[in-house]
C-alpha positions in Angstrom: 0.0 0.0 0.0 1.4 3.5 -1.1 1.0 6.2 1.5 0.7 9.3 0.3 2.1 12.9 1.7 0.1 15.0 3.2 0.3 18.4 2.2 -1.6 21.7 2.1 -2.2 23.8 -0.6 0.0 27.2 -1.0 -2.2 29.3 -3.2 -4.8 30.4 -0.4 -2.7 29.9 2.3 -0.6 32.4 0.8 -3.6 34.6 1.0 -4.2 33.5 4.3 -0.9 33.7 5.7 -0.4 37.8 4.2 -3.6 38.6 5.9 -2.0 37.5 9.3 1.3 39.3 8.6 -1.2 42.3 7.9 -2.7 42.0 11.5 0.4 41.8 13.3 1.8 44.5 11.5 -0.6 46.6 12.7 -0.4 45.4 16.4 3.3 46.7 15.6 2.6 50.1 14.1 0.4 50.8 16.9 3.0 49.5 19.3 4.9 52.5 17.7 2.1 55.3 17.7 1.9 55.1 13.9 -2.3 54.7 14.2 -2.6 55.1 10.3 -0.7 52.8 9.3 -2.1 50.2 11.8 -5.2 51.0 10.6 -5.0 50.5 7.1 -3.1 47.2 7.6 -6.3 45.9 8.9 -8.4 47.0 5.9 -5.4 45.7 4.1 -6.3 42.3 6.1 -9.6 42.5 5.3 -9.2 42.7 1.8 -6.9 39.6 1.7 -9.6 37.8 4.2 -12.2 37.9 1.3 -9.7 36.5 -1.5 -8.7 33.5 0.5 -11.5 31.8 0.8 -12.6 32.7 -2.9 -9.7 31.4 -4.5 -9.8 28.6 -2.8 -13.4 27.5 -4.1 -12.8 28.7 -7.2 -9.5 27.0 -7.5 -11.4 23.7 -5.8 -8.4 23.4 -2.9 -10.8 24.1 0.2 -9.0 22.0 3.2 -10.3 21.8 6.8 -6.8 22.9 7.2 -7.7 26.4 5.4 -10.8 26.5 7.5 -9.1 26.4 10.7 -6.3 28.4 9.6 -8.6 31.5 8.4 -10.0 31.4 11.4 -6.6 31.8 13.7 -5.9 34.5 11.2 -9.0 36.0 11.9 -8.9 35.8 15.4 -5.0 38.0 15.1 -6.5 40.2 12.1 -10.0 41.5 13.4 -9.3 40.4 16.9 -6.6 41.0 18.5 -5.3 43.7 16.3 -8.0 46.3 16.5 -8.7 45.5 20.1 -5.2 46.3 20.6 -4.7 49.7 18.3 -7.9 51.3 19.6 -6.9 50.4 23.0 -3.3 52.4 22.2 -4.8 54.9 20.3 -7.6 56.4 22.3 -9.0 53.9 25.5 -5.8 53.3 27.7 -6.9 57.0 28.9 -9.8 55.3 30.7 -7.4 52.7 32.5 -9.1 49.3 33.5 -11.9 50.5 31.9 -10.5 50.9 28.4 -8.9 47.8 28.4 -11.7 45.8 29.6 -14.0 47.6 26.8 -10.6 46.2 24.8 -11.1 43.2 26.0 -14.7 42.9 25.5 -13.7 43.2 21.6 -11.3 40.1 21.5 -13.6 38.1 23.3 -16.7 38.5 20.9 -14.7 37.9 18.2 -13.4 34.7 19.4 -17.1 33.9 20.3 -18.2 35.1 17.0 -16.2 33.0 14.7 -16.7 30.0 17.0 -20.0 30.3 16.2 -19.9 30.9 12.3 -17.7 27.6 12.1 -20.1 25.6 14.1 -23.0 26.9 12.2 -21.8 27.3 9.1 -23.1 24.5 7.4 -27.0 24.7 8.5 -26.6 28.9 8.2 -28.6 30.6 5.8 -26.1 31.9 3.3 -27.4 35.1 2.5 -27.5 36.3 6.0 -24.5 36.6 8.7 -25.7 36.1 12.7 -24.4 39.2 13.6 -21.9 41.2 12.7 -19.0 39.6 10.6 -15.6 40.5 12.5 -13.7 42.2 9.6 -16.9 44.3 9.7 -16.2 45.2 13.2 -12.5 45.7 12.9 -12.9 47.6 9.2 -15.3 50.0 11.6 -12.9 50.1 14.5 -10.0 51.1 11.6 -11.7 53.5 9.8 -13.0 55.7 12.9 -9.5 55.4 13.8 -7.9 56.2 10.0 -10.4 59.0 9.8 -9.8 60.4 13.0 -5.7 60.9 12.0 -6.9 61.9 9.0 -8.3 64.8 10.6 -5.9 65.6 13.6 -8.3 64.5 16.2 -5.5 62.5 17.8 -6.6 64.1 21.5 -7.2 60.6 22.8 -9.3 61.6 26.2 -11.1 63.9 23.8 -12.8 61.2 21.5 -13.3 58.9 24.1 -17.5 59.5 24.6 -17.1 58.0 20.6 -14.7 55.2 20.7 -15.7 54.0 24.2 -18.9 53.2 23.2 -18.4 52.0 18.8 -15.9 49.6 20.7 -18.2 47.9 23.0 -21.1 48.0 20.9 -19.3 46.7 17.8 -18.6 43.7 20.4 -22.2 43.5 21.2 -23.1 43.7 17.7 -20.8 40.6 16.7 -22.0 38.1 19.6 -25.8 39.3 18.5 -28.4 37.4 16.7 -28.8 40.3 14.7 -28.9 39.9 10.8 -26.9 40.9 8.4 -26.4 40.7 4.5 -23.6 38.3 3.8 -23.7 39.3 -0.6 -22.5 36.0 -1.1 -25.6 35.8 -3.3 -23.4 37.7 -6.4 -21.5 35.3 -9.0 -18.5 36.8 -9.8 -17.9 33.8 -12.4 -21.3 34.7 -14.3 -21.5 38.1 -16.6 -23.1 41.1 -16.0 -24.5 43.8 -17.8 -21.8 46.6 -18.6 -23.8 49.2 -16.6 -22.3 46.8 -13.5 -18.9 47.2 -14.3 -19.6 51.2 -14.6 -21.1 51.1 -11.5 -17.8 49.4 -9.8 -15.6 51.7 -11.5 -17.1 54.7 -9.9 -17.2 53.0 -6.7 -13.7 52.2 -6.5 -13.9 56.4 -7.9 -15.5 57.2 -4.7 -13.9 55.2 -2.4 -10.1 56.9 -3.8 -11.7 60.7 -3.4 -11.4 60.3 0.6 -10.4 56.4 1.6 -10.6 57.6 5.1 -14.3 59.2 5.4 -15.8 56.8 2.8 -14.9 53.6 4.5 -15.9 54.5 7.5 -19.2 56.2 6.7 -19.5 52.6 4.5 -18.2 50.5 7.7 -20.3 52.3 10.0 -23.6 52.4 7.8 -23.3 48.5 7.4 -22.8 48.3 11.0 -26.3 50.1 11.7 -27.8 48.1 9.2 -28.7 45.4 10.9 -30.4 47.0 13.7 -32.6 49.2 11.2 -33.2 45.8 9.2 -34.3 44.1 12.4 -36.8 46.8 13.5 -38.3 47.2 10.2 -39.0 43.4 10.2 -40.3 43.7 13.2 -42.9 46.5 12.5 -43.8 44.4 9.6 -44.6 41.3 11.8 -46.7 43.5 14.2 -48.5 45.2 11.4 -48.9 41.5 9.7 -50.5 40.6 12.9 -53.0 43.3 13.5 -54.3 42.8 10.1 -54.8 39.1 10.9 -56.5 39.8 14.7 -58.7 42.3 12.3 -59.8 40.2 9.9 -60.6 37.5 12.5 
């Protein structure tokens, strides 16, 4: 009988593995009061985070291996790293406080992809339980990024805003709040031209002012879910009068 090596396959792992390096980094810059730069690392991480995974289903090498090393990355990327640079940047002014909100940050992460990889298989695919964590670090970076952008570096200044977007972006995470996952687009199909306008003038947008428009984007996606939840809800109480009516 032959055995065969074992092996693992380099293409997404690459991906993988940059997207870590990203997330360290900016644990690093931070370490070094360079806030920007930490900060875009983790969009930087995010960006790689979403190729990963595609290239490996397009590319047909998905591992359990991948799987569980996406979501180590994950945990350093839009865990740790964030948790870490807001904690630098703006909350160690509020002492145990600040690094317990900190804390709060890491933890709901950990809890948050825990949860996606024991659910993922029976979990409706266009909808994420809660907020996706490189959702919640990409809004922790960008009020951060826009912040330097602007000079508001007073860290005890800003706290009434970070204090509470860091906790609450926790919160959000560990909810059962819904959110749009977009995995329902096929990137392999075609699309009308109109499409392919419409991404160039995003990408247009986005380049005017990358620190203002990801974080108006980051922080509109955030309240999403909330305003999507109580609108559902108002439907299922009006849905319900009319019923009791017609009865």
């Amino acid at each position: 009988m032959i055995n065969r090596r074992r092996g693992i396959y380099i293409l997404p792992n690459l991906f993988t593995t940059a997207a870590l390096f990203a997330g360290f980094y900016s644990i690093v810059a931070a370490m070094n009061a360079r806030f920007e730069s930490a900060a875009i690392a983790i969009f930087v991480a995010m960006i790689l985070d979403g190729m990963d995974g595609r290239i490996a289903r397009l590319t047909n090498t998905q591992t359990d291996f991948g799987v569980e090393y996406d979501s180590l990355s994950d945990m350093v990327s839009f865990g740790l790293a964030p948790a870490l640079v807001v904690y630098q940047w703006s909350l160690s002014n509020l002492g145990k406080l600040g690094w317990l909100a900190a804390f709060i940050f890491a933890a709901a992460t950990a809890l948050r992809l825990a949860r996606f990889n024991t659910q993922a298989a029976s979990a409706d695919k266009r909808f994420f339980q809660g907020l996706p964590c490189p959702a919640a670090a990409a809004l922790i970076a960008g009020m951060i990024w826009f912040a330097e952008s602007r000079g508001l570096v007073d860290g005890t200044g800003i706290l009434f805003i970070t204090f509470p977007i860091t906790v609450l972006a926790g919160v959000l995470m560990v909810s059962n709040i819904r959110y749009h996952s977009f995995k329902q687009f096929d990137l392999k199909g075609r699309v009308p031209f109109v499409t392919v306008l419409i991404i160039v003038l995003v990408f247009v947008f986005i380049a005017s002012e990358p620190p203002l428009v990801l974080f108006l984007i980051t922080f509109s996606y955030a309240v999403s879910g909330p305003a999507m939840t109580l609108v559902l809800i108002r439907k299922h109480r009006a849905a319900r009068k009319m019923q009791e009516t017609i009865k």
